[in-house]
Each structure stands twice: as structure tokens, then as C-alpha cells.
N, C-alpha and C positions, 0 to 999 in steps of 0.2 A: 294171545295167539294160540292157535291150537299147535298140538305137537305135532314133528315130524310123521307123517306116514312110513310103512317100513315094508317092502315089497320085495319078497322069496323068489330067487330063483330068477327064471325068463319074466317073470310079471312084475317084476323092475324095468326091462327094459323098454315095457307099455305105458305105464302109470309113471314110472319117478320122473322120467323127464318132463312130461307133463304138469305134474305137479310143482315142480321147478321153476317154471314160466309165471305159476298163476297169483294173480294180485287181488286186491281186495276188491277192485274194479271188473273184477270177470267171474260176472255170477247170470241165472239162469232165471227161467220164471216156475214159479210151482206146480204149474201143468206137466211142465219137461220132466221134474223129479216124480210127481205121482206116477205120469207115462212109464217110466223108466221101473217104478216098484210094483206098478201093476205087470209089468212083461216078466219083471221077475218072477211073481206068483206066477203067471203061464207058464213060465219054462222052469220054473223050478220049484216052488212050495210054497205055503205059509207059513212057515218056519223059516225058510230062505230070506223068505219078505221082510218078514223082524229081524232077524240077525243084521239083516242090510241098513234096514231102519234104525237098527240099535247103533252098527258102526256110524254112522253118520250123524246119531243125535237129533234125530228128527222124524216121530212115525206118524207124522202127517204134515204136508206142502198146502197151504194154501194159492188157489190157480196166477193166482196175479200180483202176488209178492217175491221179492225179488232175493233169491239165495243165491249163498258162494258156489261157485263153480267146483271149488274143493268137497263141498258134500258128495257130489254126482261122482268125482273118481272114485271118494273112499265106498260110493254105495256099489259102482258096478265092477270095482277090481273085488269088492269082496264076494259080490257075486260068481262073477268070472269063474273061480278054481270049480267049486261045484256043478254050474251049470257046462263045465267042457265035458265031465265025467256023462251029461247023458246025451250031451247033444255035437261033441265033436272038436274040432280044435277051434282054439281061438276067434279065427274070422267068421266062420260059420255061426259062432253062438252070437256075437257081436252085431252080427248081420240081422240073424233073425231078432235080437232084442231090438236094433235098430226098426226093424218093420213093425212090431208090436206097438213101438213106441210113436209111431207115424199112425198106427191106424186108431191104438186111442186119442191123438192129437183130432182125427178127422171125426171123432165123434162127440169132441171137445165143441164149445159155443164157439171159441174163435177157431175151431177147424170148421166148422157149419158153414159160419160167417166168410170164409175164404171159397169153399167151393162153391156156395153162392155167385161169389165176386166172379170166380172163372168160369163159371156157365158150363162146370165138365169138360173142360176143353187144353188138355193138354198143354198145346204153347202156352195157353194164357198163364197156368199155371205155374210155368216153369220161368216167365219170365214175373211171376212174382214170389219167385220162392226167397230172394234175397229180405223182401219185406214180411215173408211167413214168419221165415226163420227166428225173425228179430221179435216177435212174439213170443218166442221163447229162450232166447238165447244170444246173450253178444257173439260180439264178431262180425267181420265183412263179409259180405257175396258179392257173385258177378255171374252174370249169361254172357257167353261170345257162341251166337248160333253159327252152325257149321252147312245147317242145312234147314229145310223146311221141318222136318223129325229129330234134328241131329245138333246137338249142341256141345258146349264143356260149361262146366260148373263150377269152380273157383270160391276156395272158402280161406279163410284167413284170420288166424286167432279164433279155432275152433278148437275145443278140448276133447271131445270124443273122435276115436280113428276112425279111418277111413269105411272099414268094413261096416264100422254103425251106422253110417252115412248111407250107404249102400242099400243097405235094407229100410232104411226109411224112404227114400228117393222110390224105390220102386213100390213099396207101398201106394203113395200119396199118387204116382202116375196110374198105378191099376184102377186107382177109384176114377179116373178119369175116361175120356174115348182112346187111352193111347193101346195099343196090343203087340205082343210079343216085347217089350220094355227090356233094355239090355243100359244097364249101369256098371261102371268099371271105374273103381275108384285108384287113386295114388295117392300115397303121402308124398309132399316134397317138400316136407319141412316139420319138424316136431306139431305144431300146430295150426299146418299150409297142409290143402290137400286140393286133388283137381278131380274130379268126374266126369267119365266121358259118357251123357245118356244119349241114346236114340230109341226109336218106336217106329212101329208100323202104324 
């Protein structure tokens, strides 16, 4: 078993409880973690990249094998400290690493394979985002549409906050027909979060 992680300051109160939760049974796919190392080189370096790589003992994911969920905390809490210093606090770098990590998903063979499936078309995709997801990542989803544009999102035994979520959500709809795209995430549980999207 790997050692305890050890988290400074407020980035204990992100990561340890999370880390808490997680079992040997909630791991990702290796698209999600290269996604995730490639947003880091964006937003922050090649240097950042390795350092991230090195904490987590793995500087390369293969797309469709299946890693601990434990890797992805220790790669982007130790990202996290550096990349707040250019790009702002917390949710905002979270956000945006979320949308990096959406848009290299969509350039991915099973992101190809998915916008295919939705023909561009917003609902469709949003009422298969529970089966997107699961291409990369355990956990539950759900859709309860609210409206014709207007829905909530529902995740459950998810390990990344909600801000991450956020920015990938609105990613993955820009590439679609939706406009003006307004996502508004909640946590209401260490690893429960609800999103409220709508579009024009």
C-alpha cells in the first residue's frame, strides 16, 4: 500500500478527505490521467508535467487501462499550489484544468466516437454523459431535465470537485449546437456533487 499523502495548509481540506474515501475499486481510465498531464503542460510547464508525473509514479497512462484513483489526487493537488500562483484561486485553475481536460477527451478516439453518437446535438449529449463519463472514470450519473435547454446533473462517487467538473461540462457542450452554456456546480457531499446546466 502506498503511503499516507500529506496535504499543507487549506489543500488538506480538498484532497485529504477525498483521499479518505478512496478504495482499491475507484480507479480511472488512462485517457483521464494523460487529459489531466496534458492540461498541466498548458497551464503550467514541462517541468510542472514531470514533477506531477514523478509524484504519482507514472509518466505515462496508457488510454484504456485502468489506474487508481489515488494517482489523479496526488498528480493534481500537486499541481494545484503552482498553477493558483498564475492562474488565480482554487476553482478557477480547477475549472479551467477541467475544460482542458474535456477538450482533450473530445479529441480522444472515444471522444470522436461519442460526438459521432450525438450528431452535435446538445441534449443528446447531455443525456449520455452518464455513459461518457464511465469511459473514463467510476462513479454514478443521472439527468433530471428541468426544461427543453435546462437540466441538473447528479454525480456520485466522484473524486474530482466540483469546479473541475464545471469546466469540463462546458467544454464538451461548446463543441456542440448549445450557446451561451451556463454550468453551476455544488458539492453536497465529499464525493456527491449536483450541476445545474442550461443553454440557449
Amino acid at each position: 500500500m502506498s503511503p499516507p499523502l500529506e496535504f499543507p495548509g487549506r489543500e488538506a481540506t480538498l484532497w485529504a478527505p477525498r483521499l479518505a474515501q478512496a478504495t482499491s475499486e475507484d480507479m480511472a481510465r488512462g485517457l483521464f490521467f494523460q487529459g489531466a498531464l496534458r492540461a498541466i503542460r498548458v497551464l503550467g510547464d514541462e517541468e510542472l508535467a514531470a514533477r506531477c508525473a514523478a509524484a504519482c509514479g507514472q509518466a505515462w497512462f496508457f488510454d484504456f487501462f485502468n489506474y487508481s484513483i489515488r494517482l489523479f489526487l496526488e498528480m493534481v493537488s500537486t499541481a494545484l499550489p503552482p498553477l493558483m500562483e498564475r492562474h488565480g484561486e482554487a476553482e478557477c485553475t480547477l475549472w479551467l484544468m477541467g475544460h482542458c481536460v474535456a477538450t482533450d477527451f473530445l479529441e480522444s478516439e472515444a471522444g470522436r466516437a461519442m460526438q459521432v453518437l450525438v450528431r452535435g446535438e446538445a441534449r443528446r449529449l447531455v443525456n449520455h454523459l452518464p455513459s461518457t463519463y464511465l469511459v473514463s472514470v467510476n462513479g454514478t450519473r443521472s439527468v433530471e431535465w428541468l426544461g427543453p435547454q435546462h437540466c441538473r446533473f447528479t454525480m456520485k462517487r466522484d473524486f474530482a470537485p466540483a469546479a473541475f467538473h464545471e469546466g469540463m461540462l462546458v467544454a464538451m457542450l461548446e463543441r456542440m449546437d448549445a450557446r451561451r452554456v451556463h454550468v453551476v456546480g455544488v458539492q453536497t457531499g465529499v464525493l456527491d456533487s449536483e450541476y445545474d446546466i442550461s443553454w440557449r
